[in-house]
C-alpha positions as CSV (number, residue, x, y, z in Angstrom):
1,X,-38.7,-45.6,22.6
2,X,-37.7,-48.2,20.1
3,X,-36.0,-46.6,17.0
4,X,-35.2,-49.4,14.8
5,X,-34.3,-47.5,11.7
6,X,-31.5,-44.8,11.4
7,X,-31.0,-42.4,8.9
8,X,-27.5,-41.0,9.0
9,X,-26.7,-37.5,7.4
10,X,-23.1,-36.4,7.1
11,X,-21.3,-33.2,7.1
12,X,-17.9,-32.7,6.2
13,X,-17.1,-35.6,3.7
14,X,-20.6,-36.3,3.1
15,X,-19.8,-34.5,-0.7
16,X,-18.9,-36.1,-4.0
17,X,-18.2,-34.9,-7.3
18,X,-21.5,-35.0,-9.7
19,X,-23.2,-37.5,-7.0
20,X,-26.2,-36.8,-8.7
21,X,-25.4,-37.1,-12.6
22,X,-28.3,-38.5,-14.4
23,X,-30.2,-38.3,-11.3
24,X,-34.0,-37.8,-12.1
25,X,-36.0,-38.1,-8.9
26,X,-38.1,-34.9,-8.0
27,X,-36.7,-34.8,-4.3
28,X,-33.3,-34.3,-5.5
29,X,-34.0,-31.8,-8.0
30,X,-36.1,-29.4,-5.7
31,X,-33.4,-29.7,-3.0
32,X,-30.8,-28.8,-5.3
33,X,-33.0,-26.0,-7.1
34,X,-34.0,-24.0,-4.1
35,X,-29.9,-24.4,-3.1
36,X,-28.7,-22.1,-6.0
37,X,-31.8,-19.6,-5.3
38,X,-30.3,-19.3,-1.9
39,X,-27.3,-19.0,-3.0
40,X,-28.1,-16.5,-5.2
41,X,-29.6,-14.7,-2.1
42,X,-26.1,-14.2,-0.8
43,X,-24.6,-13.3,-3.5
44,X,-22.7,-16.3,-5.0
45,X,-23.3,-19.3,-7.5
46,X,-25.1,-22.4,-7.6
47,X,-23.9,-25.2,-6.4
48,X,-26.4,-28.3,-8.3
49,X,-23.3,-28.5,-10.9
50,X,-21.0,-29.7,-8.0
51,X,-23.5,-32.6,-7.6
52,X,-24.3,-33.7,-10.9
53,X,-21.3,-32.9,-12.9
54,X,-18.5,-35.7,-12.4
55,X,-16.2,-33.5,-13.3
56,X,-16.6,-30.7,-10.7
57,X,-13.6,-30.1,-8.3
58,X,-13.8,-32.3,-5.6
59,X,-14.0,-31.5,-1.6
60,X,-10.1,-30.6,-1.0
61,X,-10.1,-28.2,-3.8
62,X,-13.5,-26.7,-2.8
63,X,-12.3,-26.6,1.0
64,X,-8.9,-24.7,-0.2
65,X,-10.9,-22.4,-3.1
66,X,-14.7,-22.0,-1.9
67,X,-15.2,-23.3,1.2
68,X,-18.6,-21.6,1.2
69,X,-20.0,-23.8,-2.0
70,X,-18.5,-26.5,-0.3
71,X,-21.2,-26.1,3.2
72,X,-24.0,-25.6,0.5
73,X,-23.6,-28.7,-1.6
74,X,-23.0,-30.6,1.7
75,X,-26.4,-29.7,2.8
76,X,-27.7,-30.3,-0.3
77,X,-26.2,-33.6,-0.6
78,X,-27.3,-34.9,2.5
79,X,-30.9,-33.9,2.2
80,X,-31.5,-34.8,-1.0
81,X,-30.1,-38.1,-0.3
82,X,-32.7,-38.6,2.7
83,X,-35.1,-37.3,0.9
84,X,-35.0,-39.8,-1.9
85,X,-34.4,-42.6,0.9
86,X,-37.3,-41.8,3.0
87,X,-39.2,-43.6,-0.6
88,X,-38.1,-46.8,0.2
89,X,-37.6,-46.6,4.0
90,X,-39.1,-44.7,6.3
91,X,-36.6,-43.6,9.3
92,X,-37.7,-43.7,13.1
93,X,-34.8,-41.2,14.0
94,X,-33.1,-39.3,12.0
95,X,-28.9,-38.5,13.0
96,X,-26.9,-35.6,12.0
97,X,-23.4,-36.0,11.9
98,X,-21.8,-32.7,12.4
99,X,-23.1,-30.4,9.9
100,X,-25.7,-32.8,9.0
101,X,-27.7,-31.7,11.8
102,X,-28.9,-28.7,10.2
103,X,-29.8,-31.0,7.3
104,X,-31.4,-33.7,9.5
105,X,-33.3,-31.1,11.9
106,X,-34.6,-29.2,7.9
107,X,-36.1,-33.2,7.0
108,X,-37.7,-34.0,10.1
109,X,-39.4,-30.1,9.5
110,X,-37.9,-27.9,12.0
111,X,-36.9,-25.7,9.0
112,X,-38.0,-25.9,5.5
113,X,-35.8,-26.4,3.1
114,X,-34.7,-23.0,1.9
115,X,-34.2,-22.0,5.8
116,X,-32.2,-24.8,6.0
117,X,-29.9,-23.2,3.3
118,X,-29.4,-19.7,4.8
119,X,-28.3,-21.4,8.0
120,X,-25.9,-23.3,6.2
121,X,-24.9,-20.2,4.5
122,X,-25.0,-17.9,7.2
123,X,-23.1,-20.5,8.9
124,X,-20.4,-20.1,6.1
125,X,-19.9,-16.7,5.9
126,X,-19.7,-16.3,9.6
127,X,-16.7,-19.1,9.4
128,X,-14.9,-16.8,6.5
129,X,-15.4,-13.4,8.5
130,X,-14.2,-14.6,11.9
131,X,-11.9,-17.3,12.2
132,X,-9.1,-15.7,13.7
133,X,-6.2,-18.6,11.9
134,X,-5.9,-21.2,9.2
135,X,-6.7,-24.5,10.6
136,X,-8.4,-27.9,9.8
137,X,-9.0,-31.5,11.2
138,X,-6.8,-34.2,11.1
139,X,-8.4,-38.2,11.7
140,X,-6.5,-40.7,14.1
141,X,-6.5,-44.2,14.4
142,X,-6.4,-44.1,17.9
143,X,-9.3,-44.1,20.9
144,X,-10.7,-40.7,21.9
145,X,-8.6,-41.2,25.2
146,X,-5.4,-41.6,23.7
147,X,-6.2,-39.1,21.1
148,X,-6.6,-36.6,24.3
149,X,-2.9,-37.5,25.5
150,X,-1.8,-36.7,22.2
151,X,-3.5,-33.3,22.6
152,X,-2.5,-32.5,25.2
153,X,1.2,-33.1,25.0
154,X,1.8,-31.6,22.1
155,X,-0.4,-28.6,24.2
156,X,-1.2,-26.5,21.4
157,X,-3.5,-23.5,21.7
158,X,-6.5,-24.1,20.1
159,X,-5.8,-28.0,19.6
160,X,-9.1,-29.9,20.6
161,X,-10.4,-33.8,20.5
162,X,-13.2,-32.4,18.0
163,X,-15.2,-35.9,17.0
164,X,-14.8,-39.4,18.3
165,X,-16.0,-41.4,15.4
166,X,-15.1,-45.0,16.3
167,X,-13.7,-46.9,18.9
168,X,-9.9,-46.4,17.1
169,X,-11.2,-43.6,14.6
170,X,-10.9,-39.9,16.5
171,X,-10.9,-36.6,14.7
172,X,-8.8,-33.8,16.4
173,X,-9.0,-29.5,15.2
174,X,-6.9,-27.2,15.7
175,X,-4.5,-24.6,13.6
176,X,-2.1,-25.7,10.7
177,X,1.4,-25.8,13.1
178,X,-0.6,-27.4,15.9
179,X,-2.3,-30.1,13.5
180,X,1.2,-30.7,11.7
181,X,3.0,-31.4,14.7
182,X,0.6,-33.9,15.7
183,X,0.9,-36.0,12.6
184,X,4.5,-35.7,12.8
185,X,4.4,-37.5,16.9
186,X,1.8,-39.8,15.6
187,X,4.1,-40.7,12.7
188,X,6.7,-41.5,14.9
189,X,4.3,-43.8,17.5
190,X,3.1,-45.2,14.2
191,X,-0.2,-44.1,14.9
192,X,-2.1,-43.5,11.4
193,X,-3.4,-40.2,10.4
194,X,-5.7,-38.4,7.6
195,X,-6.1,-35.3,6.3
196,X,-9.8,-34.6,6.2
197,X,-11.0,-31.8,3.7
198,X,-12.4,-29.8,6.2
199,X,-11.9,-25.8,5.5
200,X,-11.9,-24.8,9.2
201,X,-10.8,-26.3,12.7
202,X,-14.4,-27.4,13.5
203,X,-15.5,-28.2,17.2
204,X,-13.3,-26.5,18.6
205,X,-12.9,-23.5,21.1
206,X,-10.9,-21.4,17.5
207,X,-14.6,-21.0,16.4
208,X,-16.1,-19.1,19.3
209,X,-16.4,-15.9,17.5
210,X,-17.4,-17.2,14.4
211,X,-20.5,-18.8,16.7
212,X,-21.7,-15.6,17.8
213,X,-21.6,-13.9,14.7
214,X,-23.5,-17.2,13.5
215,X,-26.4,-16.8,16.5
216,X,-27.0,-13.4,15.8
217,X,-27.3,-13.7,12.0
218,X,-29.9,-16.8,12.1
219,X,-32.1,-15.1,14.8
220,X,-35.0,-14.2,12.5
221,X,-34.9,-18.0,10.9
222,X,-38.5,-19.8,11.9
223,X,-37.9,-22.8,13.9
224,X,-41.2,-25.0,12.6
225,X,-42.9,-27.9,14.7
226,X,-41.0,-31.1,14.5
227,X,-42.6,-34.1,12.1
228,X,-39.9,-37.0,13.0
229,X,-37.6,-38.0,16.0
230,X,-34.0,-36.5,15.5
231,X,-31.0,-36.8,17.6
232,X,-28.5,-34.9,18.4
233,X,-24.8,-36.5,19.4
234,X,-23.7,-32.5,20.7
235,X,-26.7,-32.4,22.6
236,X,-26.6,-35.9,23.7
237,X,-30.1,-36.4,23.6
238,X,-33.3,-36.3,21.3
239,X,-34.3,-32.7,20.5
240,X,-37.7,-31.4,21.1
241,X,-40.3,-28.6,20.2
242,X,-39.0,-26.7,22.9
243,X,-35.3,-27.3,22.2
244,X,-33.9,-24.0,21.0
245,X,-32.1,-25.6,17.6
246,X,-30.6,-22.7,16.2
247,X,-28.6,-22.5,19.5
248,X,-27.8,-26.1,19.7
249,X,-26.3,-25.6,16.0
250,X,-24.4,-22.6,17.4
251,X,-22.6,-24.4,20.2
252,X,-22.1,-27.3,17.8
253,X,-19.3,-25.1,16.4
254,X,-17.4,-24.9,18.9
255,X,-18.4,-28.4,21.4
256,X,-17.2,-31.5,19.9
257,X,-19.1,-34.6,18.6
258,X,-19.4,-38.1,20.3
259,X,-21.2,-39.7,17.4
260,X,-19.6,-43.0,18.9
261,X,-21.8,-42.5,21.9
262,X,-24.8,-41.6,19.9
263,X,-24.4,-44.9,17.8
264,X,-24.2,-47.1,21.2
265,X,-27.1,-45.1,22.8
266,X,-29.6,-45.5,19.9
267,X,-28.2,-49.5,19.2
268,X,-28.7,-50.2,23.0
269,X,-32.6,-48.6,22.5
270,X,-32.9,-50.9,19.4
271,X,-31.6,-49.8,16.2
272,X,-30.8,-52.5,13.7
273,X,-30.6,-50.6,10.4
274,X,-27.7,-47.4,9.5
275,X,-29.0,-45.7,6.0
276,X,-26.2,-43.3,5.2
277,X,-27.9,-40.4,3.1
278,X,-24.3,-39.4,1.8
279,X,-20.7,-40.4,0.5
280,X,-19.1,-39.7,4.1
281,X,-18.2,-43.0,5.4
282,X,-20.7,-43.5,8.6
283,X,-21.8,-46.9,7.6
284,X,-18.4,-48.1,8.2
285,X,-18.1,-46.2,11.4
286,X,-21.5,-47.7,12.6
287,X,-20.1,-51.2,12.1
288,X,-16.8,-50.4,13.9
289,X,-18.5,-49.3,16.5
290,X,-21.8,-51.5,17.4
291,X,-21.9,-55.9,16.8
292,X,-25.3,-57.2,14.9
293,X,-26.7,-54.7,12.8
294,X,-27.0,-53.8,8.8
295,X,-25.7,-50.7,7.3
296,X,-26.5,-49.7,3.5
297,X,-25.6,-46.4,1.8
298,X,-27.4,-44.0,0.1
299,X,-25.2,-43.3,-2.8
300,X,-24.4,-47.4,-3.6
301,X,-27.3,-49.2,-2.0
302,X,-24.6,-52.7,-3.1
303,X,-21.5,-51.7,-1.6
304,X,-21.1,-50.3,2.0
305,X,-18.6,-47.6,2.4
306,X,-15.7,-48.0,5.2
307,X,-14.4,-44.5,5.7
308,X,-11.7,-45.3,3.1
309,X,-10.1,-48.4,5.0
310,X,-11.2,-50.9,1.7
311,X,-13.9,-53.1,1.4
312,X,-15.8,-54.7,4.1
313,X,-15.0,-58.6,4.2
314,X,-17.3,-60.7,2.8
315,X,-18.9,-63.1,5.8
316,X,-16.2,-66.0,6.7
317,X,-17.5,-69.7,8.2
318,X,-17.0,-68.6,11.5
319,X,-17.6,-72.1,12.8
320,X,-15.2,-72.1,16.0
321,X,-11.4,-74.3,15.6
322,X,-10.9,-76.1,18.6
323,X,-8.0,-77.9,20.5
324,X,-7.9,-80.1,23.4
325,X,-11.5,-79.0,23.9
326,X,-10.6,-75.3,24.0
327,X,-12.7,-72.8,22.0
328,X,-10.1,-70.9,20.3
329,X,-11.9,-68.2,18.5
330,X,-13.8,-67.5,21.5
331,X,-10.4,-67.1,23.2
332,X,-9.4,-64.9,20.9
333,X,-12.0,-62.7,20.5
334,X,-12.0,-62.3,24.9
335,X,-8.1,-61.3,24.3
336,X,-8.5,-58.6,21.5
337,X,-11.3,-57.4,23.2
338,X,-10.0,-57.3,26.6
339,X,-6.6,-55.8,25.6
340,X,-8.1,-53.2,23.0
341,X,-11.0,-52.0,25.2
342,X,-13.8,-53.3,22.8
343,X,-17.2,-54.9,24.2
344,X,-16.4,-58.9,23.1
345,X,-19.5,-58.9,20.4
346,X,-18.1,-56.1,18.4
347,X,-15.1,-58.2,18.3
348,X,-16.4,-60.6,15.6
349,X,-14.7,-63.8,14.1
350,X,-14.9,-62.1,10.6
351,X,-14.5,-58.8,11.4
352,X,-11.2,-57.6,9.7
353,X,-8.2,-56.4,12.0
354,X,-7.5,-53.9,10.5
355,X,-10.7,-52.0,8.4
356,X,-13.0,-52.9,11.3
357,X,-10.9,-53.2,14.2
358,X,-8.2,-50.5,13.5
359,X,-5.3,-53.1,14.4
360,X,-2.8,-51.8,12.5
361,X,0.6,-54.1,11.8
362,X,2.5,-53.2,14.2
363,X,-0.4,-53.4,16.8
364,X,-0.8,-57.4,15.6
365,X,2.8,-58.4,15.9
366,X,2.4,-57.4,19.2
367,X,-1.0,-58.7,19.8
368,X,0.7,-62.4,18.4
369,X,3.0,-62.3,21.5
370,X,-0.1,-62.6,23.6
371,X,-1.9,-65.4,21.3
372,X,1.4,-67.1,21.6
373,X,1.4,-66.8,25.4
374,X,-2.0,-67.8,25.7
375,X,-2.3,-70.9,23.4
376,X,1.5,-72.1,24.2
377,X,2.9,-71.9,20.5
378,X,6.1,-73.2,20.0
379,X,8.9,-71.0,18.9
380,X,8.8,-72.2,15.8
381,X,5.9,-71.3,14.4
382,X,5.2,-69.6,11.4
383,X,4.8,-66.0,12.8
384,X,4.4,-64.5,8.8
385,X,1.6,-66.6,7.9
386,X,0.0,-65.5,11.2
387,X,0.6,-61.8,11.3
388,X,-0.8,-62.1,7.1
389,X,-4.5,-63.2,8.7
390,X,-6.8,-60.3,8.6
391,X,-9.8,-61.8,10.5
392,X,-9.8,-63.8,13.6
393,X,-11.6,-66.9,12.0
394,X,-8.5,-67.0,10.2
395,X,-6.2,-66.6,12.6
396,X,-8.1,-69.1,14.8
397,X,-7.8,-72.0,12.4
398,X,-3.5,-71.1,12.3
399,X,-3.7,-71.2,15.8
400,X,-5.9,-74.6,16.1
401,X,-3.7,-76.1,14.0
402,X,-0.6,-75.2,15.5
403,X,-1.5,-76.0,18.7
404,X,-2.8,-79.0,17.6
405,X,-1.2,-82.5,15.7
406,X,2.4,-81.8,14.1
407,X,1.3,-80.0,10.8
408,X,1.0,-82.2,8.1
409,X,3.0,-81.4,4.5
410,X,3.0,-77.9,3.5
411,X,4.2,-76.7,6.7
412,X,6.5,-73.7,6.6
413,X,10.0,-74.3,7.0
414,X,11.4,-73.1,11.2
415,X,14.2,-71.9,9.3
416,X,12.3,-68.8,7.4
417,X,10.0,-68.7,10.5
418,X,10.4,-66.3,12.7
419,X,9.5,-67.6,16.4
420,X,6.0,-66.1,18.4
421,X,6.7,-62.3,19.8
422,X,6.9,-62.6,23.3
423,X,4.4,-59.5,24.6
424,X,6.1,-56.8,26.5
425,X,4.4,-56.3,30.1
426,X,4.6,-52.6,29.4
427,X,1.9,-53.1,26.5
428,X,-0.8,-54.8,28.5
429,X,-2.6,-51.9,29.7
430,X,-0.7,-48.8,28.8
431,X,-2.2,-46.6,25.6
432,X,0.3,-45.3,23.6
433,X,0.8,-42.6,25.3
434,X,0.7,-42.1,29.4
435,X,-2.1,-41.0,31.1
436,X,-2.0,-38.6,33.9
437,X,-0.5,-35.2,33.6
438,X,0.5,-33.3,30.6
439,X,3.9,-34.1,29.5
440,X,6.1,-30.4,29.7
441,X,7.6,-31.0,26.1
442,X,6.3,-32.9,22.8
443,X,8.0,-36.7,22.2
444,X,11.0,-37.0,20.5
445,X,10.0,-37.5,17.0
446,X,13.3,-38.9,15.9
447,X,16.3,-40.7,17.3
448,X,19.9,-38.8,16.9
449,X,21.3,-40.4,13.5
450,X,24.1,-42.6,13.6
451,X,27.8,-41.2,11.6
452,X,26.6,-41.9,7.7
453,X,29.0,-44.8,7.9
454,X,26.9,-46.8,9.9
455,X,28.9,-46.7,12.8
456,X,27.5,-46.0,16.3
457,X,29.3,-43.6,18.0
458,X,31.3,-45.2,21.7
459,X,29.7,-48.3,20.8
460,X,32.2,-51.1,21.2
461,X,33.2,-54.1,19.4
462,X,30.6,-56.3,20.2
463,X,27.9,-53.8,18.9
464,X,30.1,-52.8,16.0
465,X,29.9,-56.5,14.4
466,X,26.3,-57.0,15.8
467,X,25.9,-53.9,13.6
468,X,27.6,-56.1,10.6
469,X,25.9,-59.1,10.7
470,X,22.7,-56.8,10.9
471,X,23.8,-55.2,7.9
472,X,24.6,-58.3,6.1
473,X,21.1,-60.3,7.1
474,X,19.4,-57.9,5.5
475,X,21.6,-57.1,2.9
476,X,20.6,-60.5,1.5
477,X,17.0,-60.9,2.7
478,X,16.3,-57.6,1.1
479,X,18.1,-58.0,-2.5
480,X,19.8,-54.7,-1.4
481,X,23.6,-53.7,-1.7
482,X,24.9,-54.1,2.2
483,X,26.5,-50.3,1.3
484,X,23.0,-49.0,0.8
485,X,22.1,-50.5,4.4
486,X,23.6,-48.2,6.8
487,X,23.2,-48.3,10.6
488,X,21.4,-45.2,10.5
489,X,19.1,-46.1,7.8
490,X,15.5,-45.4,8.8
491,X,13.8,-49.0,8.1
492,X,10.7,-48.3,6.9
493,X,11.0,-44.6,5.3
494,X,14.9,-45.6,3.9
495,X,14.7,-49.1,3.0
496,X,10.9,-49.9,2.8
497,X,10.1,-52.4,5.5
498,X,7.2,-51.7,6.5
499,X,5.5,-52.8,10.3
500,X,4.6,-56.3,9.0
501,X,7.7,-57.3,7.4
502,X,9.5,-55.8,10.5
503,X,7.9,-58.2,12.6
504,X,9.1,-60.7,10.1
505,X,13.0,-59.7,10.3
506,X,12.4,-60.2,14.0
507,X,12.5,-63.9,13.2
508,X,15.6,-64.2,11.4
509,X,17.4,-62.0,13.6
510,X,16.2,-64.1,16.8
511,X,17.5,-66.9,14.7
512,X,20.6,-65.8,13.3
513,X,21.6,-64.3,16.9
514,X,20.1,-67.3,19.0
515,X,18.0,-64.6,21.2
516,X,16.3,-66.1,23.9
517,X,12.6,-66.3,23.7
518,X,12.0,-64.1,26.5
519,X,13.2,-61.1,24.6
520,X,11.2,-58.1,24.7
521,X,10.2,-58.8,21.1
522,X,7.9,-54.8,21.1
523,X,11.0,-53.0,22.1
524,X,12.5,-54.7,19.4
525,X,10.0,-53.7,16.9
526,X,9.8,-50.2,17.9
527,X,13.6,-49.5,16.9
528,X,13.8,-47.3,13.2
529,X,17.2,-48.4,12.4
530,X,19.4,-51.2,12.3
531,X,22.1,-49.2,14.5
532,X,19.4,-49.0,17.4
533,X,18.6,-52.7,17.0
534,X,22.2,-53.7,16.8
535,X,22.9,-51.9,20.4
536,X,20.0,-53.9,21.9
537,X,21.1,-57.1,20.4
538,X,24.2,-57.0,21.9
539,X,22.4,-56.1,25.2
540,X,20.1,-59.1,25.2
541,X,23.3,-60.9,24.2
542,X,25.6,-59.9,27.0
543,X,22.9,-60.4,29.7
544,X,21.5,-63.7,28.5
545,X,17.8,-62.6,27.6
């Protein structure tokens, strides 16, 4: 069945302070007027001022001081939201994301809309009375597979892969310690991470008592005849008449939620068009995840949301750069998507590396060394200007031109350049971390620190003035005192280079040191301080690569 038009309705994130304000469409004020009588049911306030005053707390103070006014104006939000969008746009399937099922099952008419709002408050007060430990959900920037390595080497009870999002955007649960100690590994395999506002470790096995209690409190809600298509990512499948939905919304507490999958199912059957009835984000998700299809937002029908990665690039000429009758955007996009595991049309020539792709910097320094491999760049080209391009179109006109004629005036100088990053084998098809197996103990996080002097302990001479010269290069490139950089001086959280100018240093110090181009130029990258860099210097230096 074709189902050309989505409408997406979020959960947790889907809530913004006063969303609302000045809002005067009937839809929106009968969703949010039967909210505060349900509330009122149970006991506690309103929550319509949370969505039309700009000035209400936002969702991290909510989740920290009233987590159950939080759920409400969530529900409230989204179903408002498609209620007012269904006016100019009728959905053939509606999609809820996480909580947002129990809005998108109360639009499509499984439950009006004031049952809607005791199961999203039942739901609440069964999460305050039973979860057993603080907790919460921390985002990724890593594939659902590597996300579950992560998991499960850190092996922490109760730690879970709770949503895959995207195809680098994975949301993991689990209690505070466990959660902490994953963003502390990820930090040190420079792995991105974000907080979410979430009050409790959702989709996760923490949550099985607060499930039951949930069941048994809901089983006098009417489930009502369906009046539109809805699927469910937990279920996996379209929900029916016969389906028992207050169940399904049970389990969903505890099972996690491939909303990636549910995207790619419903674009393979033939949806074209993502409304987002909310402020969550899912737009940008959609676009991460699926090639050819338009995405608008409920709350800024001009602007599409990107889950907070920045604005979505404005459309670039793609036309394709050749050279010697290669087609060297199509080359590219077959290597990015080969290497990072993406189907090639989602890996588009104006797609940005970063916001769409989730190539972070240090991921396209190392990327480079396979472009330079590829396309046979000489040493000396300008490896900054190319690790600065965020889309592919761009980078594929660098590339066309370098492999091309000599460049013409303007060309950057070889002796600022650093030369192409060789890749290292061991990052062709390992994730960041090993599959297999459960590792017995966590990562490292940190390397021992050199002496305060900058010394490296047994090292000998040859290190010691490798260490110097180190000091000295970038002393000078940096404007910095050479006191203030020390051997064990953490590069990026010390002395503020981040990935991307890292990758940058790389070419001075293959310069300044005469390294051979065969040098393992990831290894290189991945040291934090100069004293670690220094001892592989002298290594590369004694054995001739």
């Amino acid at each position: 069945m074709a189902a050309e038009t989505v409408f997406l309705l979020p959960g947790q994130g889907g809530y913004a302070p006063g969303m609302f304000a000045g809002e005067t469409a009937t839809e929106v004020a009968e969703v949010l007027h039967i909210a505060d009588a349900v509330a009122g049911e149970f006991g506690r306030g309103g929550v319509s001022g949370l969505l039309t005053d700009p000035d209400a707390p936002d969702a991290g103070t909510l989740a920290k001081d009233d987590s159950f006014a939080l759920q409400l104006a969530l529900y409230a939000a989204a179903l408002a939201s498609a209620r007012r969008a269904a006016h100019r746009r009728n959905p053939d399937v509606l999609v809820g994301h996480s909580m947002g099922e129990i809005a998108a099952l109360t639009h499509a008419g499984a439950f009006d809309i004031a049952d809607g709002a005791r199961l999203v408050c039942h739901r609440a007060l069964a999460l305050l009375a039973h979860c057993p430990q603080p907790g919460g959900m921390l985002a990724l920037t890593l594939p659902a597979g590597r996300a579950e390595h992560l998991v499960r080497a850190v092996a922490a009870p109760g730690l879970a892969v709770a949503v895959t999002n995207a195809p680098r955007h994975t949301v993991v649960s689990g209690p505070e310690e466990a959660l902490a100690t994953v963003a502390r590994v990820a930090s040190a395999l420079e792995v991105g991470t974000v907080r979410l506002p979430a009050p409790f470790p959702f989709h996760g096995p923490l949550l099985a008592v607060a499930a039951e209690a949930f069941a048994a409190a809901v089983s006098d809600v009417r489930q009502r005849p369906l009046r539109a298509l809805v699927y469910s990512p937990v279920a996996a499948s379209y929900v029916t008449d016969a389906t028992d939905l207050k169940a399904l919304l049970a389990r969903q507490l505890t099972a996690p939620v491939p909303f990636l999958a549910a995207v790619r199912e419903l674009h393979a059957a033939g949806a074209q068009h993502f409304v987002e009835c909310g402020a969550a984000g899912l737009a940008g998700l959609v676009r991460r995840s699926v090639p050819d299809v338009s995405t608008e937002s409920t709350t800024d029908p001009s602007a599409e949301p990107t889950t907070g990665t920045g604005p979505v690039p404005a459309p670039v000429d793609t036309a394709t750069p050749g050279v010697g009758g290669r087609d060297v955007l199509g080359e590219l996009r077959e290597l990015y998507a080969g290497t990072l595991g993406y189907p090639v049309e989602a890996v588009t020539g104006d797609a940005d590396l970063e916001a769409d792709l989730g190539i972070d910097s240090l991921k396209r320094a190392e990327m480079l060394g396979k472009v330079s491999a590829r396309f046979g760049l000489d040493a000396s080209v300008d490896g900054g200007r190319f690790l600065a391009q965020s889309t592919l179109a761009e980078l594929a006109e660098l590339v066309a031109a370098a492999a091309g004629p000599p460049a013409g005036p303007g060309a950057a100088s070889p002796t600022t350049t650093p030369p192409a990053l060789v890749p290292d084998p061991a990052l062709t098809a390992a994730p960041t971390l090993p599959p297999g197996p459960a590792p017995t103990a966590v990562p490292t996080l940190a390397p021992d620190a050199a002496p305060a002097s900058g010394e490296i302990p047994g090292a000998g001479a040859g290190v010691r003035d490798v260490l110097g010269e180190l000091r000295e290069l970038y002393a000078g490139t940096l404007g910095y005192p050479v006191e203030a950089v020390t051997g064990d001086a953490d590069l990026e959280a010390d002395l503020g280079i981040d990935s991307l100018k890292r990758a940058e240093m790389l070419g001075k110090v293959s310069a300044h040191f005469g390294l051979d181009a065969s040098v393992d130029g990831g290894r290189f990258l991945a040291q934090s301080t100069l004293a670690e860099l220094a001892e592989l210097i002298a290594a590369a230096r004694a054995t001739g690569r």
